[in-house]
N, C-alpha and C positions, 0 to 999 in steps of 0.2 A: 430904567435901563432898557436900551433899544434893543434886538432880538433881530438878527437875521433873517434871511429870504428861509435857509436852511431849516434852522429850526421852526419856522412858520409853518412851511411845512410839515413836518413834524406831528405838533400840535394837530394839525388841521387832519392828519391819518388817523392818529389815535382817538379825535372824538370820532372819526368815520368809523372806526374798528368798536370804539364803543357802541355805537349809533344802530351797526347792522349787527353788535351781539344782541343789545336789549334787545329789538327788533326781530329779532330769531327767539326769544327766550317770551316777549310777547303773543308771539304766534302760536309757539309749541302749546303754551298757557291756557290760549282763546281753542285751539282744539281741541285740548283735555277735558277742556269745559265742554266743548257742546257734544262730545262723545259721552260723557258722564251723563248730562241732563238729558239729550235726547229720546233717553226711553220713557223719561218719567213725561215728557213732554207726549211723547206718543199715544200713555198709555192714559193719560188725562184726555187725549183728544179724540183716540178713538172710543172713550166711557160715553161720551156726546154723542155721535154718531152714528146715523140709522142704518139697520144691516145692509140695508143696498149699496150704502158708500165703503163701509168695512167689507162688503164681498164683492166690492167692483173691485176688475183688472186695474183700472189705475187711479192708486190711491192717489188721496186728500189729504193738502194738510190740516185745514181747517172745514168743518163742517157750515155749511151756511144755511141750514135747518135743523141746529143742533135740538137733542130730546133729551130726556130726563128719563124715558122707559127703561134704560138699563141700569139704572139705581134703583125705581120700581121694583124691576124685577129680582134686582139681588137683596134688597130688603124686605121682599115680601117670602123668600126663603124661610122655610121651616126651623123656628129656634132662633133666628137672627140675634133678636135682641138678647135672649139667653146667651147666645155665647160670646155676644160681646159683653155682656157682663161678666162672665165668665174668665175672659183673657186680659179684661181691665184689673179684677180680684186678684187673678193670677201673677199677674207680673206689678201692681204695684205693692201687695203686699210680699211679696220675692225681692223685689228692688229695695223694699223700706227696710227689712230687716236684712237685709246684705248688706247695706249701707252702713246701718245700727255694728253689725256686727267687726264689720269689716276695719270701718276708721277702729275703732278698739283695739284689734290687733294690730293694727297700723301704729297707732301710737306704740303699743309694747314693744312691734321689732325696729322699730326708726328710735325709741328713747331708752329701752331698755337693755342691759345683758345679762343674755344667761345662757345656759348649756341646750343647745342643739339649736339657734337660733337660725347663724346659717344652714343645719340641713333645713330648718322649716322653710326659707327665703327658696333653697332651691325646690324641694318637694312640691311648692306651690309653683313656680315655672315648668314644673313638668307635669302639675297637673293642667294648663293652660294649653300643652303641647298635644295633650292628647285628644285622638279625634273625636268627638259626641260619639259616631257609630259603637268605637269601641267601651265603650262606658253604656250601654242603652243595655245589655244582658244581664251584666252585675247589679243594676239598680231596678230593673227591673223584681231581678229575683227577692232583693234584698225587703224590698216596696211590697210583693206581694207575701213576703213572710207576716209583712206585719198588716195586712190587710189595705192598701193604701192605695194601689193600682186604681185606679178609676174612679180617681179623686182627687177634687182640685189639691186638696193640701197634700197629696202626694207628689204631683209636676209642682206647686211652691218648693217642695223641698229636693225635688231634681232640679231647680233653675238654680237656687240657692249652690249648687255643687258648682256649677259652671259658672258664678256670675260671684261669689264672694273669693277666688283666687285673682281676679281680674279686679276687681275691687281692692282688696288688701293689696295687691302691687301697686295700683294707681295713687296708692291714699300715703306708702310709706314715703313713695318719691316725694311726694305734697311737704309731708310732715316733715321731713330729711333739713327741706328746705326752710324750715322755722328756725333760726336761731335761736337754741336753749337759753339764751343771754336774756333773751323778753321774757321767760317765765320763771329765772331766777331774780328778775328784778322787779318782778311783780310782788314775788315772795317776801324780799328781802323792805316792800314795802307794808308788809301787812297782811299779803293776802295769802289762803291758806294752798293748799298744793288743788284741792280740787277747786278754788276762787280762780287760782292762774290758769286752770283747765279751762273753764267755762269763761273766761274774761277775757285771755290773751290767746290762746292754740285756737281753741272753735273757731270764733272769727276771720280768723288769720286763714284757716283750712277750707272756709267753709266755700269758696271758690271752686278749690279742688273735690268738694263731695257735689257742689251743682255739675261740673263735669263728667266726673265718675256715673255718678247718677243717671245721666243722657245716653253715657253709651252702655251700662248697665240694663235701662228701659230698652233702648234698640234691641240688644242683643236679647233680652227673654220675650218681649214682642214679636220678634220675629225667628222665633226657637219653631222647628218642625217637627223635629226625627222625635224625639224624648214624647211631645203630645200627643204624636200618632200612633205611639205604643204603646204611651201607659192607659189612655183615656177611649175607651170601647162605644162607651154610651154618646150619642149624637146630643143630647142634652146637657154635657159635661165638654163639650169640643171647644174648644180656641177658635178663633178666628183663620190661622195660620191652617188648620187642617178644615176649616168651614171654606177656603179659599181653594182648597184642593178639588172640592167635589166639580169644577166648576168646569174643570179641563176634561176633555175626554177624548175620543179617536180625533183625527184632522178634518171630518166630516160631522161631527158632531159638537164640535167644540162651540159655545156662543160666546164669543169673542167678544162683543161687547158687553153682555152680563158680568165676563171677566173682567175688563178692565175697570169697568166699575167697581168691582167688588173688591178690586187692587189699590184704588182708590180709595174706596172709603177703609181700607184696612190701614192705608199710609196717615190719614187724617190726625188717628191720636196722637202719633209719633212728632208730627210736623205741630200741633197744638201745645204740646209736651217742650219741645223747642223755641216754642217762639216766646212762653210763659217765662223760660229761665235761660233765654238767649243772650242776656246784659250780662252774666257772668260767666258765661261759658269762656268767651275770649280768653279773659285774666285769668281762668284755673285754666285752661290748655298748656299757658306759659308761664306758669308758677312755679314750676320741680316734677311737674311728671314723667318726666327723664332721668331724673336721678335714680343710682344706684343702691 
């Protein structure tokens, strides 16, 4: 069927109107992106960089005598490795068992009913809403009641606060999205209530606890306020408050010790990611959006 001059036309505006939105929605995209990356890109390259280029008037973007002395020297800091031991302990045993704990009641309020259900769904959104600051006095107090202040297994169980309501909500929307149909027909095959547990939901979930788990790890990784209260003794510090000493007046600051030590603080996190990268995709867009 032939088509007129008119509507040739036509056609011909709309892929242009097409053409120049992706083209608009392209760009917006590519500057999101280099404003996000650019710091980390900065601060990777001023870690290289010898202090005469980092305190020249006009910076560099790439060093063409990069060094390794400001790794040196933030590695040869007192306790280093201690308290990277320390924040690795901290947050993956905090992570493991918020996880453990979390999907568990994730299954209960996504499969089960009972009385007060929804206030617990909401109670945990407002516990999610509340600032760290305002929660650092109460768990304080509560922490050195029972002797715990200035101990690892006391910030585990202050991560645990913040990092298992974010958890349990990530994990029901997951669960929400299993249709009950796959584990009463598992049943109705044979298999016993915890066989369907362990044979058909795990599986099915186990996307959404590699993603839960990522941004779990980030967020007590990179926890500040809560370690720098509870945790007194320099042999006992985190990384996150071992990263702080490093700043100091605008005349004093070593700039590149810093970045480096920004750098290597970023490393777990980005090793941690790349390990469990293949599933992260598929649990992003499984039901973490569900209600």
């Amino acid at each position: 069927m032939s088509t007129t001059p008119l509507e040739r036309q036509g056609r011909a505006r709309r892929r242009r109107r097409s053409l120049v939105r992706r083209s608009a929605w392209d760009i917006l995209g590519l500057a999101l992106f280099v404003v996000l990356v650019f710091p980390v890109f900065w601060m990777i390259s001023t870690a290289f960089k010898p202090d005469d280029e980092i305190n020249a008037a006009e910076p560099t973007w790439f060093s063409l005598s990069p060094t390794l002395d400001h790794f040196r020297d933030a590695m040869s800091r007192p306790y280093f490795w201690q308290i990277v031991q320390n924040s690795l302990i901290v947050v993956t045993v905090a992570v493991a068992a918020s996880i453990v704990l979390a999907f568990l009641a994730a299954v209960a309020l996504a499969k089960y009913r009972f009385t007060g259900r929804k206030l617990f769904v909401v109670l945990m959104i407002g516990i999610l809403m509340l600032p760290a600051a305002g929660l650092v006095i109460p768990l304080y107090v509560v922490l050195a009641r029972y002797h715990l202040t200035n101990t690892l297994t006391g910030v585990i169980l202050t991560y645990m606060t913040f990092v298992l309501p974010f958890a349990v909500w990530t994990l029901r929307g997951f669960i929400l999205g299993i249709p009950k149909e796959l584990e009463e027909a598992a049943m109705v095959d044979g298999s016993s209530r915890i066989g369907a547990f362990v044979r058909i939901l795990l599986p099915l979930v186990a996307p959404g606890l590699v993603a839960t788990s990522v941004f779990a790890f980030i967020q007590a990784w990179n926890e500040y306020i809560f370690a720098s209260v509870l945790l007194t003794d320099q042999q006992n510090h985190t990384v996150t408050i071992w990263l702080s000493y490093f700043y100091g007046t605008s005349r004093n600051t070593d700039w590149g010790a810093l970045m480096a030590a920004s750098t290597l603080t970023a490393i777990p996190v980005v090793v941690f990611f790349l390990v469990v990268q293949r599933r992260i995709a598929f649990g992003l867009t499984s039901g973490a959006v569900r209600g």
